[in-house]
N, CA, C and O atoms as a Tinker XYZ file with bonds, in Angstrom:
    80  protein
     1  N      4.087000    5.119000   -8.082000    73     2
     2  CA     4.376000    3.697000   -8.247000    64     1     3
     3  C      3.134000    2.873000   -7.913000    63     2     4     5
     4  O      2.079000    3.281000   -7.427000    81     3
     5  N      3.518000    1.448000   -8.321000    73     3     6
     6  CA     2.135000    0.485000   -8.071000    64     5     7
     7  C      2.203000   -0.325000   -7.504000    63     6     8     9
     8  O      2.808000   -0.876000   -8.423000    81     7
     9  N      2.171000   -1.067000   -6.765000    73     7    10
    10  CA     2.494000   -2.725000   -6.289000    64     9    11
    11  C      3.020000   -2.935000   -5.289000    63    10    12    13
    12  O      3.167000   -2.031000   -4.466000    81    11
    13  N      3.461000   -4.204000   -5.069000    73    11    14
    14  CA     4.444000   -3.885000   -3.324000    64    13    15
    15  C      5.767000   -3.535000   -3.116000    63    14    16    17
    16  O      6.590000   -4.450000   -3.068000    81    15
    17  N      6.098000   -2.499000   -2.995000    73    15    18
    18  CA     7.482000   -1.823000   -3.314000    64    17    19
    19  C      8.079000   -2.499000   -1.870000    63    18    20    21
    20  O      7.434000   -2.480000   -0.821000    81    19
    21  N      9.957000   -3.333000   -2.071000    73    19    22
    22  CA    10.674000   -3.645000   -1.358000    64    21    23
    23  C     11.442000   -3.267000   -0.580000    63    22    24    25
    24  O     11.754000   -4.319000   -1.137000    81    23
    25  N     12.147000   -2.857000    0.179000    73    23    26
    26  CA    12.861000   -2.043000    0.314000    64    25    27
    27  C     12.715000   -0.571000    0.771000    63    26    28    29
    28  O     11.953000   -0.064000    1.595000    81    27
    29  N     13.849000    0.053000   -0.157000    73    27    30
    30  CA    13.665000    1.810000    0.487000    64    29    31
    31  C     12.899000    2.504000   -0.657000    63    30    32    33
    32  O     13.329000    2.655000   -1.800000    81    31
    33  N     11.603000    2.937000   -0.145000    73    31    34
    34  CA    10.673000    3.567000   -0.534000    64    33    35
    35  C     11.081000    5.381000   -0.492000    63    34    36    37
    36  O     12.197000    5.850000   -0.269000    81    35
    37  N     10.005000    6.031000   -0.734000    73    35    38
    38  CA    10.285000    7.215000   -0.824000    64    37    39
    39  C     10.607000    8.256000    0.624000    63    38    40    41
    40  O     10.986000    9.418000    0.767000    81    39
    41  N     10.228000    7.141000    1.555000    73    39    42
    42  CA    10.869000    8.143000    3.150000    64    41    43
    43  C     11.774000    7.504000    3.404000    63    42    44    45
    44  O     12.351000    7.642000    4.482000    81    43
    45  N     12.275000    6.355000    2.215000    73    43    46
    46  CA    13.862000    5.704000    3.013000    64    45    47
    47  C     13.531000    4.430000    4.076000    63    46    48    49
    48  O     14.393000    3.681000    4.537000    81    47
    49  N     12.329000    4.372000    4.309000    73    47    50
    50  CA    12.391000    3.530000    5.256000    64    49    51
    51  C     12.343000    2.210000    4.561000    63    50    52    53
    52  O     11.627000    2.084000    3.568000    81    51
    53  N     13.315000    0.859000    5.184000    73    51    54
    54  CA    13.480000   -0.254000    4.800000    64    53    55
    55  C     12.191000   -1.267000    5.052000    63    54    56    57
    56  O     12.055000   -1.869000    6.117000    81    55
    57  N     11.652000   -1.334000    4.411000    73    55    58
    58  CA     9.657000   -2.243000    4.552000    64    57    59
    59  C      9.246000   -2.845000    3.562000    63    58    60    61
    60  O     10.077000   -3.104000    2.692000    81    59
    61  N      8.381000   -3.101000    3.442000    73    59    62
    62  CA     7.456000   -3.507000    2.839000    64    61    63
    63  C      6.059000   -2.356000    2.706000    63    62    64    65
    64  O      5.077000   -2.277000    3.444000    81    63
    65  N      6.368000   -1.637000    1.625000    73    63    66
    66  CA     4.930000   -0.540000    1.656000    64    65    67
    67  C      4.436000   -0.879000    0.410000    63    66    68    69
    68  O      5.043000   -1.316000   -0.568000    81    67
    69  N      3.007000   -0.570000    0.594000    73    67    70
    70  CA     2.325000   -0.958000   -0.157000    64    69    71
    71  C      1.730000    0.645000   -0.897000    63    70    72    73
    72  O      1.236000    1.548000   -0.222000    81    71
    73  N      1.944000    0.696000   -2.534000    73    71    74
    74  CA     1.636000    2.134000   -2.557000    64    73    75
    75  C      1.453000    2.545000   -4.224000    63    74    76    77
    76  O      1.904000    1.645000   -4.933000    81    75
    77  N      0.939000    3.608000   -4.937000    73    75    78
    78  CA     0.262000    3.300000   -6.005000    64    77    79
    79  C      0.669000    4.290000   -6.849000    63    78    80
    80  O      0.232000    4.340000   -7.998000    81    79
């Protein structure tokens, strides 16, 4: 993925990660 992903990302955790 690209951009600022919301939410639950790929470890589930609820954030703000930033990832490409």
């Amino acid at each position: 993925r690209k951009g600022v992903i919301v939410g639950n990302d790929q470890d589930g955790d609820d954030s703000v990660v930033t990832a490409h």
